[in-house]
C-alpha positions in Angstrom: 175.0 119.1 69.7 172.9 115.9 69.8 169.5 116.3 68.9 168.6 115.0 72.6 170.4 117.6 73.9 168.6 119.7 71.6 165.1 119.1 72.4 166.0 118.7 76.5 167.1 122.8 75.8 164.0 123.4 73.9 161.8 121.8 76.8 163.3 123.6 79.4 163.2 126.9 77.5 159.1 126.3 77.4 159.0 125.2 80.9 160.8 128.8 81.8 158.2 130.4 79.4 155.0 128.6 80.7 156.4 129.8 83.8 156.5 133.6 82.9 153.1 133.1 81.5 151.8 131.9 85.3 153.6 134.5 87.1 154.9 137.6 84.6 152.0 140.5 84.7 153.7 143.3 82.4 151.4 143.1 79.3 154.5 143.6 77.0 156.1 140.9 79.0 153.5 138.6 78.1 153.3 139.0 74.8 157.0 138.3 74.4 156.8 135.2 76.0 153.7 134.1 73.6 156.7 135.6 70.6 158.9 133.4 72.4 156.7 130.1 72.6 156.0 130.2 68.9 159.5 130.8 68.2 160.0 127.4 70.0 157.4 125.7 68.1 159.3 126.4 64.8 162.9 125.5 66.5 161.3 122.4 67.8 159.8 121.0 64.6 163.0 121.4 62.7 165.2 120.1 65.0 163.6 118.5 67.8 162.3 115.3 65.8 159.3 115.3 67.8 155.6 114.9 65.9 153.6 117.9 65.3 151.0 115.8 67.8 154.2 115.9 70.4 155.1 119.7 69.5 151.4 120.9 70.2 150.9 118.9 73.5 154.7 120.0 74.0 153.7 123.8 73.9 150.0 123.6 75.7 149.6 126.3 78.2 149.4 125.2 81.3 147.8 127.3 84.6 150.2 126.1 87.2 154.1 125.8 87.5 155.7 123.4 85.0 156.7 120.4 86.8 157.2 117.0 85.1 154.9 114.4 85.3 154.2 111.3 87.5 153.5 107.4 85.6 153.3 104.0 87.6 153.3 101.0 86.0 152.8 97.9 87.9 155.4 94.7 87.0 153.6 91.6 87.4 155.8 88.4 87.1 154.2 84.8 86.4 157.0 81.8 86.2 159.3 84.3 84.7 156.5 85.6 82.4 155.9 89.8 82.8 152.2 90.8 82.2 151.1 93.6 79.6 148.5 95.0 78.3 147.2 95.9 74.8 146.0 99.6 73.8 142.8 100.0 72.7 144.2 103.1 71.3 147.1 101.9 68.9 147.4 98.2 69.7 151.1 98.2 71.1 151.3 96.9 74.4 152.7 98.0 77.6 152.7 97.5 81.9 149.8 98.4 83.0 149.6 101.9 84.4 149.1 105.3 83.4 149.2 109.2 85.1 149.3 109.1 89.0 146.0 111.0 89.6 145.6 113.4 92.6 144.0 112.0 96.0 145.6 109.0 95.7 148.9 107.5 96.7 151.2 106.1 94.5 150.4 102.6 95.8 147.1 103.3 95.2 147.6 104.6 91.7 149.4 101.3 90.4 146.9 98.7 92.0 143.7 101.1 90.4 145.7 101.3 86.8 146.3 97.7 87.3 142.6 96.7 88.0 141.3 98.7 85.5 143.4 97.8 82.6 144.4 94.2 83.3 141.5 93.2 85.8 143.8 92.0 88.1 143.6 92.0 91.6 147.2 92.7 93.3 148.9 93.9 95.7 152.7 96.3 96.4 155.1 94.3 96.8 157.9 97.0 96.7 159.2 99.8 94.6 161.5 98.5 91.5 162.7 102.1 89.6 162.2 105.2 88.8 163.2 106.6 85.7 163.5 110.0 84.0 161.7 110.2 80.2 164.1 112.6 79.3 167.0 109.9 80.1 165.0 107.1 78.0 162.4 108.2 76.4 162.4 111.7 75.0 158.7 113.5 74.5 157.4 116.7 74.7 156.8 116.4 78.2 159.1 115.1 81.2 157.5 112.0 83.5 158.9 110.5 86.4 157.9 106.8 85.9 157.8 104.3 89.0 157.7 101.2 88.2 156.1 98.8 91.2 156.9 94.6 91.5 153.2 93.8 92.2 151.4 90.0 93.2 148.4 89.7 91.4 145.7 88.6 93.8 142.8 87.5 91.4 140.8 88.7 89.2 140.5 88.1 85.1 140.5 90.5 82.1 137.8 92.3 80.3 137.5 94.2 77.8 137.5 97.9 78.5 137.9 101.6 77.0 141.8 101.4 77.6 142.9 98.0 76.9 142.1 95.3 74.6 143.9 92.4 76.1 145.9 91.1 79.6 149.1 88.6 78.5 152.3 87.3 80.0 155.4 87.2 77.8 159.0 86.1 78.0 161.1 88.8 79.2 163.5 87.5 75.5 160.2 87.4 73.6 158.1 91.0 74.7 155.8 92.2 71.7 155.2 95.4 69.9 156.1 98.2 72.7 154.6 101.5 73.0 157.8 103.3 73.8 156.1 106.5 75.3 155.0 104.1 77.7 157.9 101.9 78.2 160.9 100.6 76.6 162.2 96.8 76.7 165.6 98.1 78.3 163.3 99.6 81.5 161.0 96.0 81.4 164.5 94.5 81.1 166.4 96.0 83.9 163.0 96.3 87.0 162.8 92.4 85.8 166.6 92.3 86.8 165.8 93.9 90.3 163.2 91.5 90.7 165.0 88.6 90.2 167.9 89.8 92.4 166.0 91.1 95.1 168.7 94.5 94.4 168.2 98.1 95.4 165.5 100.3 93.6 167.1 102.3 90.4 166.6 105.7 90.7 167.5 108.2 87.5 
């Protein structure tokens, strides 16, 4: 078995876990499922190839259902130029975006992310892709990521907590990617739909 496969196993396994954590109320049930969640921890470092930083945010309890995660990311295209950011964090650069946060809409979530790490103004112009982590990008946790064509509408960069700098770049010349965040092929293929005006890929 690939180690993919392995570590998609592993991560459902926790999710069921987490789960029986939430909901189980038999004491000897529960501390099974704490036997069985450090059993995974062991299973996952050996063969998982995920960091010891991924494995412990991996196995954090949670006090709701498991349920992957939502990212936007906003595409912003200049005369065939896609803006990123820089991380403030580990200086790899990315779209602009980051966890949808609750209260807002997903619209609303891309254009705030995009303002506050890029300083751009912009508006939605329509919905690109949404892909699965688990399909591109395994981590210890599962996101959905939407990735929205957006029109920048003013504004300029400045230096903030998140991000260090706002550029454009080739789509044949993109820099140093944070690959948690985004990978060139996903860049690659919404700058594809953009281009041909094509249907929204969905995972």
């Amino acid at each position: 078995m690939e180690q993919q496969e392995v570590a998609k196993m592993l991560q459902r396994m926790n999710a069921i876990v987490n789960a029986g954590l939430i909901y189980g109320h038999d004491s000897f049930d529960q501390a099974r499922y704490h036997e069985f969640k450090q059993l995974l921890a062991e299973l996952l470092v050996e063969q998982s190839g995920l960091s010891l930083g991924e494995v412990d945010n991996f196995l954090r309890p949670t006090a709701w259902y498991p349920t992957p995660l939502i990212d936007v990311r906003a595409v912003v295209v200049r005369e065939n130029r896609i803006l990123l950011v820089q991380s403030a964090i580990d200086g790899k650069w990315s779209l602009p975006g980051g966890y949808a946060e609750v209260g807002t809409s997903p619209k609303e979530n891309v254009l705030k992310e995009l303002k506050e790490e890029s300083g751009l103004e912009g508006e939605v112009l329509r919905l690109l892709a949404i892909f699965d982590s688990n399909s591109h990008q395994l981590q210890g946790q599962q996101y959905y990521k939407m990735f929205f064509a957006c029109a920048a509408k003013g504004g300029q960069f400045t230096l903030n907590a998140e991000t260090v700098a706002a550029q454009y770049f080739p789509i044949n010349n993109l820099p140093d990617l944070s690959l948690v965040r985004n990978t060139a092929w996903q860049i690659e293929r919404c700058h594809q739909v953009w281009l041909s005006a094509g249907e929204a890929i969905i995972d």
